[in-house]
C-alpha positions as CSV (number, residue, x, y, z in Angstrom):
1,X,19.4,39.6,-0.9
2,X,18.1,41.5,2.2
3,X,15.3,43.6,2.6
4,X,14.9,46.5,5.5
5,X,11.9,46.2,7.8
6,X,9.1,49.1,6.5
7,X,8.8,51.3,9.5
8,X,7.9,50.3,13.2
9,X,7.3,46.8,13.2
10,X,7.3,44.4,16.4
11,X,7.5,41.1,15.2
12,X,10.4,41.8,13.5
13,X,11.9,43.5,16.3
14,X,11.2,40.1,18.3
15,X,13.1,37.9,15.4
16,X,16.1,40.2,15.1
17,X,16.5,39.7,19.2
18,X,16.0,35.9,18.7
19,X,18.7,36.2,16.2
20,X,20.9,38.1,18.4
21,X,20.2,35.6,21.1
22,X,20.8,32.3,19.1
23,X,22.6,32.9,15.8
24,X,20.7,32.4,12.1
25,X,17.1,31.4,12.2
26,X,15.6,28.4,10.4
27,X,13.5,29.6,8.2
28,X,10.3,27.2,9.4
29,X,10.7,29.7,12.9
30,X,10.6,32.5,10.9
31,X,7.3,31.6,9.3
32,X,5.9,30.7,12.2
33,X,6.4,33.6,14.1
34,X,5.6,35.5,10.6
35,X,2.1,33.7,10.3
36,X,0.6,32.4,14.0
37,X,2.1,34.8,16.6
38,X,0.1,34.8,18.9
39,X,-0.1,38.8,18.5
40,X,1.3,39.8,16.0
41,X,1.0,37.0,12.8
42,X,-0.4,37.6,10.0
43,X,-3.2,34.7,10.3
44,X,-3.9,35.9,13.9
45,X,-4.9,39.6,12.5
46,X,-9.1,40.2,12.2
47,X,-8.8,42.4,9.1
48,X,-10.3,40.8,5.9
49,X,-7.2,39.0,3.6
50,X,-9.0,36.4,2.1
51,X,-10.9,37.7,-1.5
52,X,-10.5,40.0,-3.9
53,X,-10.2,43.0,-1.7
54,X,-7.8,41.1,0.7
55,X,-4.4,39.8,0.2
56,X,-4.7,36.8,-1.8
57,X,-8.2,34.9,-3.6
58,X,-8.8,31.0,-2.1
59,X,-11.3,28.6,-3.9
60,X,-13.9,29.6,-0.5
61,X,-13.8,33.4,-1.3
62,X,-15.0,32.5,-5.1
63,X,-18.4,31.9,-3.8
64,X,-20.3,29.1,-1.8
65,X,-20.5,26.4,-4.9
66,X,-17.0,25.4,-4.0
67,X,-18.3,24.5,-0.2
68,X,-21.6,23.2,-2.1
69,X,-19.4,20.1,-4.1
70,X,-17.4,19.3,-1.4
71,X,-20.5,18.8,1.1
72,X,-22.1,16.7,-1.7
73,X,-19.1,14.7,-1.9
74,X,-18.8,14.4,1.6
75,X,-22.3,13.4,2.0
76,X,-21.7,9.9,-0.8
77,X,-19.0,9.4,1.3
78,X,-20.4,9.4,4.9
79,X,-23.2,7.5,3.8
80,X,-21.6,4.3,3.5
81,X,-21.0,4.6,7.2
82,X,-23.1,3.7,9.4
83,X,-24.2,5.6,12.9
84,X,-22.7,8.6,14.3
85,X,-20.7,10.6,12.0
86,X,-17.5,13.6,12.3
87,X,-16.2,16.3,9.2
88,X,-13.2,17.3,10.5
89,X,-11.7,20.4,9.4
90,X,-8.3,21.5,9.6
91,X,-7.4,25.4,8.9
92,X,-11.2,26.6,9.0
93,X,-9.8,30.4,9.1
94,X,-12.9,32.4,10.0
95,X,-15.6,29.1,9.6
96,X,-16.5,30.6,6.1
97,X,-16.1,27.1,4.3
98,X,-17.7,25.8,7.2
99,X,-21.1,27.4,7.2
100,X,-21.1,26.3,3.3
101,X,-21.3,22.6,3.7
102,X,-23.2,22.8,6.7
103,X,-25.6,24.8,5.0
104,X,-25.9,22.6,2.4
105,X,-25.8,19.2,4.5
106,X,-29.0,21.0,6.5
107,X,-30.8,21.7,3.5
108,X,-30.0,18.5,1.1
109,X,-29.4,15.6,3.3
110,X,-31.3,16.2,6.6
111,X,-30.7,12.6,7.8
112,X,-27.3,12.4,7.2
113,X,-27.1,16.0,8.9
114,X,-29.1,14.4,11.8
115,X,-26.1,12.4,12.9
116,X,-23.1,14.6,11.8
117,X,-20.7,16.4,14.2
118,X,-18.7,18.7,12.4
119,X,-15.5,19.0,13.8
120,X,-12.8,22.1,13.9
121,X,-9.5,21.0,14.7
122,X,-8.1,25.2,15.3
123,X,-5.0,26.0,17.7
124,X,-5.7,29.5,17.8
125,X,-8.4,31.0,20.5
126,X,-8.9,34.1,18.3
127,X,-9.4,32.3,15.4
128,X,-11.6,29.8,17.0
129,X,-13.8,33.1,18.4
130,X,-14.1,34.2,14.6
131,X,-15.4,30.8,13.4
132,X,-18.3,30.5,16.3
133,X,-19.3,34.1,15.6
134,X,-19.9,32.8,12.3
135,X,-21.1,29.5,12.7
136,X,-23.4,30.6,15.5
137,X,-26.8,29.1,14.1
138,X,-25.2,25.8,14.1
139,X,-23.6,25.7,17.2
140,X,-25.7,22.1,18.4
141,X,-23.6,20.1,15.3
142,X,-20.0,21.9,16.5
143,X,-17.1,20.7,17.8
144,X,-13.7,22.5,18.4
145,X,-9.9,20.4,19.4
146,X,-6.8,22.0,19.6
147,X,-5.1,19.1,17.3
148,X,-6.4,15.7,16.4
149,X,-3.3,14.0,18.6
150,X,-4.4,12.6,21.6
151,X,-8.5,13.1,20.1
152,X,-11.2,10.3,19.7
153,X,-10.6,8.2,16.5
154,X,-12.6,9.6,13.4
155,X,-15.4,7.8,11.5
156,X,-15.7,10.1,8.8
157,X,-13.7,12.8,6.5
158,X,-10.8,14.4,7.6
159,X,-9.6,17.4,5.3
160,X,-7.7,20.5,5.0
161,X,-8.4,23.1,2.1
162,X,-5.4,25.6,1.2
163,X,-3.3,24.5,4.8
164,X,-0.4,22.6,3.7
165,X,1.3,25.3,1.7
166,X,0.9,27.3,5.3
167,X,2.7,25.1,7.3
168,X,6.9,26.2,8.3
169,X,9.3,25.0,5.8
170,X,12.7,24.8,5.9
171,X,14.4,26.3,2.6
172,X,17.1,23.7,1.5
173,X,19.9,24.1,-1.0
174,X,22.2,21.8,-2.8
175,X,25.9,22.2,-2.4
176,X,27.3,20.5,-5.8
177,X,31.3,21.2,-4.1
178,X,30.1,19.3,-1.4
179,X,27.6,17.4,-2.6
180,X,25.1,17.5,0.2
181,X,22.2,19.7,1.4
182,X,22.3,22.7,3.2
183,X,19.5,25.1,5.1
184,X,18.8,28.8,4.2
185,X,18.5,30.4,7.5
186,X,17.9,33.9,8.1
187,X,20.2,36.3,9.9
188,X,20.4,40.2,11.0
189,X,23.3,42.2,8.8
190,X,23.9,45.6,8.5
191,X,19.7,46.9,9.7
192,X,18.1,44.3,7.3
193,X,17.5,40.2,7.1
194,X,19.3,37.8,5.2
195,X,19.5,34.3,4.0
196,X,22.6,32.7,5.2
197,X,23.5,29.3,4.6
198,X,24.0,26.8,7.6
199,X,24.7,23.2,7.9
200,X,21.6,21.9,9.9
201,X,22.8,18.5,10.8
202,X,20.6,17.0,13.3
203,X,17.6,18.6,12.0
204,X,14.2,17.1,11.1
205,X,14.2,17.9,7.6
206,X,16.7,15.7,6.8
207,X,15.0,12.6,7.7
208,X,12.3,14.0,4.9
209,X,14.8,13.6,2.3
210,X,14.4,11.6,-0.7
211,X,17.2,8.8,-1.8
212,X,17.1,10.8,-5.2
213,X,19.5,8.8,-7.9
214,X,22.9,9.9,-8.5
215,X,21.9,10.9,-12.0
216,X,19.4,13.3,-10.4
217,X,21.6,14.9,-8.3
218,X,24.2,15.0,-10.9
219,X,22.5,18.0,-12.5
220,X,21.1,19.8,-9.7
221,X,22.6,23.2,-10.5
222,X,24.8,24.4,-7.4
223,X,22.5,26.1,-5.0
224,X,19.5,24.5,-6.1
225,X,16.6,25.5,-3.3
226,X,13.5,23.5,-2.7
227,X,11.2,23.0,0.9
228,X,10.2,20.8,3.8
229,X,7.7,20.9,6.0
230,X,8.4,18.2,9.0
231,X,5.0,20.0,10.2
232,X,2.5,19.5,7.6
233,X,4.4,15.4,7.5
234,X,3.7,15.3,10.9
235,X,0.2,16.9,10.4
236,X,-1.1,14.7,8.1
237,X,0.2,11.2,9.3
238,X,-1.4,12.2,13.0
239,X,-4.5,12.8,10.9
240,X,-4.1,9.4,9.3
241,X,-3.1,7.9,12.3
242,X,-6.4,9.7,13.7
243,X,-8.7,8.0,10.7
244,X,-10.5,4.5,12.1
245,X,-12.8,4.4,9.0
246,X,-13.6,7.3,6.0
247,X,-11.4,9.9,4.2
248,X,-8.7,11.9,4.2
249,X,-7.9,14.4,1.7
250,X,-6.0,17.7,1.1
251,X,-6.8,20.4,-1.7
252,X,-4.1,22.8,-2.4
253,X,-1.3,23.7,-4.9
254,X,1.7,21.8,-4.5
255,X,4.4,19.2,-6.0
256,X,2.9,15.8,-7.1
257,X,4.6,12.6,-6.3
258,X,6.4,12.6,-9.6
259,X,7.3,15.9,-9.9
260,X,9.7,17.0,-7.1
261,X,12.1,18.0,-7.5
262,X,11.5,20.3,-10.7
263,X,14.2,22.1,-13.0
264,X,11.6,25.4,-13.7
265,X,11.9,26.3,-10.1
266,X,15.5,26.2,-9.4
267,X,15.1,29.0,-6.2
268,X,12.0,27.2,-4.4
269,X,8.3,28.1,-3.9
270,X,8.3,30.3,-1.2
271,X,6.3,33.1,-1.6
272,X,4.7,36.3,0.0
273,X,1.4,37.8,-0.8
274,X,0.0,41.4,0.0
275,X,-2.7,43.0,-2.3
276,X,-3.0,40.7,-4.4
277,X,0.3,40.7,-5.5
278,X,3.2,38.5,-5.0
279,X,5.9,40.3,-3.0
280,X,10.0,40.0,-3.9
281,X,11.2,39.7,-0.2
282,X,9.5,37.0,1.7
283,X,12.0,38.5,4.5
284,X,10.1,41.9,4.8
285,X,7.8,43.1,7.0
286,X,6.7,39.7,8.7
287,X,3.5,39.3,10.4
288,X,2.6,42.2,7.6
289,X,2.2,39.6,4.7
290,X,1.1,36.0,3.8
291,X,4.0,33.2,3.2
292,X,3.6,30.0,1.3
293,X,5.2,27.5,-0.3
294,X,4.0,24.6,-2.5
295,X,2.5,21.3,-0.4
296,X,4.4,18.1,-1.0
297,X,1.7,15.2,-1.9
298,X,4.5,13.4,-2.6
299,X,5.7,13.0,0.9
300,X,2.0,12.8,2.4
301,X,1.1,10.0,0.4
302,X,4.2,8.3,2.0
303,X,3.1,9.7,5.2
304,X,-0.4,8.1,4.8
305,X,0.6,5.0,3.4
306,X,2.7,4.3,6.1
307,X,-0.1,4.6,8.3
308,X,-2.2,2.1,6.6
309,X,-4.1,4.5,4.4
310,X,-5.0,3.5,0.8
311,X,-4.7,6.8,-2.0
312,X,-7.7,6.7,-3.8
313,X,-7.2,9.9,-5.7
314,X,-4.3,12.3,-6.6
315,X,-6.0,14.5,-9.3
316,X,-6.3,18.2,-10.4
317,X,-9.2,20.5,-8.4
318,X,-10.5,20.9,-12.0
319,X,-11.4,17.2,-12.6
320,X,-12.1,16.7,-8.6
321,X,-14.6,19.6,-9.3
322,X,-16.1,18.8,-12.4
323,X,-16.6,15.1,-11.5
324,X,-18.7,15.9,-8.5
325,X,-20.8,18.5,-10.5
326,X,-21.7,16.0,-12.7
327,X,-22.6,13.3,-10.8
328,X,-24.3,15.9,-9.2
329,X,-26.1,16.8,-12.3
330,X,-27.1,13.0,-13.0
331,X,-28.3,11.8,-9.6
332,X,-30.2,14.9,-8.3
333,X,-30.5,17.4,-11.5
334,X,-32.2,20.3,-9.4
335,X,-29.0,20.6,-7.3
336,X,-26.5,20.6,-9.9
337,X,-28.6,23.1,-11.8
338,X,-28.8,25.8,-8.4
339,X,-25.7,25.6,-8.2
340,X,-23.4,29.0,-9.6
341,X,-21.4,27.6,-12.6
342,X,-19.7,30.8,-13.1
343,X,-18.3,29.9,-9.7
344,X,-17.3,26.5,-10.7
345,X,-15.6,27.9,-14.0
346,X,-13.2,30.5,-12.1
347,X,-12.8,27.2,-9.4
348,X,-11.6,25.1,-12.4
349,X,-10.2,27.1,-15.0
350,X,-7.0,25.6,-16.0
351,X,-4.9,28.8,-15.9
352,X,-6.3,29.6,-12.6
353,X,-7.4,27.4,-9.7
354,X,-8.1,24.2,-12.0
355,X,-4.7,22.5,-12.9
356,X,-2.7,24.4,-10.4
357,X,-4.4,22.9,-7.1
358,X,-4.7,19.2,-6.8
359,X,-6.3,16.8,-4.7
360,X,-5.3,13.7,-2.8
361,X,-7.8,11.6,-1.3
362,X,-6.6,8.4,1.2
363,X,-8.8,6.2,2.8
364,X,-9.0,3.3,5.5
């Protein structure tokens, strides 16, 4: 179960002293050291990942017609607000989505644009450099927060495309001798990282947990791993929390309220990504390859609910996709028919991004 650094690496010379210093790691401060280091993480890092010369394909790096429906959705949406107007984007990366709605807003709904701020809620100051590069032309309509807390209320779409599978987790496992949950930590033995198991009593993640029915938990093989992300909870109810009128909504690959916890993934959903290729040892190399694991809707719909939200939607990107091209197609023909379809087949192909990525849409 443990994997040896490849060659000079820093980051993971920084872990194994945290290690030293404090005992096992929680998994969720691996990843976030492994991903958002201020130096050394892998989403800090200017070199391409994103496409098909990169790490890992997204539904942006397909081509613009994914940015194209979501504006056009976004634009029936805002318009049954009246006055000023925000998009607020969460995990923008380098602003590439970005330039493709506002593009499109600019060129097919110039009054609506008129009175739109486009928001970029980005933590990073590198990655908030890379996005004004690219977004230079439409600096006047631009915005950049650190988070949403503390920010103005929002009258109009919150979302997040492919950033709740990149918020820490904490790998959980089920202990049928003692029938209770566990974390998988990582520790430093013998010149390589390991899982080891540790109690985690008063941590966060337990106040995530399910009352899942005896009968469930009954046949929960021993060891049985799954995630949680306090973070991306606490990410999307400050978002909700952040909504006075409009939409919120999340695109990615994840569990669906119904279907967590699942029997065909008995070891979890974390996984790593370099050239294209998923790696074995999420544990090697960090800051050197992506990590993800698979967004709960489940919990966010809670987490939204709680806040007042109504869910309007929890679909497949496939139908999501497909029901905006054709309204598309009946209520302005000459957009539907500029826009790539070969794009939208790879974006909702049901053995590739179409069934596997869902949406959830709340709204107050």
């Amino acid at each position: 179960m443990c994997a040896v650094p490849q060659g000079a690496n820093p980051l993971a010379g920084m872990i194994r002293a945290e290690i030293d210093d404090d005992g096992p790691m929680p998994f969720a401060r691996f990843m976030e050291l492994a991903l958002y280091h201020p130096e050394f993480g892998y989403y800090e890092k200017e070199a391409s990942q994103v496409g098909r010369q990169g790490d890992f394909v997204t539904s942006v790096s397909v081509g613009a017609a994914f940015g194209q429906l979501l504006a056009y959705r976004f634009a029936k949406w805002l318009e049954a607000i009246d006055g000023p107007v925000q998009v607020v984007e969460a995990g923008a990366h380098d602003g590439t989505l970005a330039g493709d709605i506002l593009e499109w807003l600019a060129a097919n709904d110039e009054p609506l644009f008129a009175r739109l701020r486009y928001v970029i809620t980005e933590p990073s100051a590198k990655r908030q450099s890379w996005q004004a590069k690219r977004l230079a032309k439409f600096d006047a309509q631009l915005e950049w927060r650190d988070s949403l807390t503390g920010a103005p209320e929002i009258r109009g779409v919150i979302f997040c495309n492919e950033l709740l599978d990149a918020f820490p987790v904490n790998r959980i496992g089920w202990s049928k001798a003692e029938r209770g949950w566990f974390e998988w930590a990582v520790d430093w033995r013998d010149g390589a990282f390991c899982w080891e198991p540790i109690d985690g009593g008063g941590a966060a993640w337990r106040s995530l947990l399910p009352a899942w029915p005896s009968a469930l938990l009954d046949v929960l093989p021993d060891q049985y791993t799954t995630e949680l992300s306090p973070q991306a909870n606490a990410w999307w109810r400050a978002a909700a929390d952040q909504l006075a009128v409009g939409k919120l909504i999340a695109l990615d690959y994840g569990y669906g309220p119904d279907d967590w916890p699942t029997a065909n993934q008995p070891d979890g959903t974390v996984r790593g990504y370099r050239c294209q290729k998923l790696v074995d040892d999420v544990l090697t190399d960090p800051g050197e390859q992506d990590l993800t694991a698979h967004a709960n809707f489940g919990l966010a719909k809670q987490s939204g609910e709680a806040a007042g939200l109504q869910t309007e939607l929890f679909t497949s990107q496939e139908r999501f996709l497909n029901g905006a091209f054709a309204e598309m197609l009946q209520s302005a023909p000459a957009l539907g028919q500029a826009l790539d379809v070969r794009q939208l087949q790879a974006l909702t192909h049901p053995a590739h991004m179409g069934r596997p990525f869902r949406v959830l849409v709340q709204s107050r």
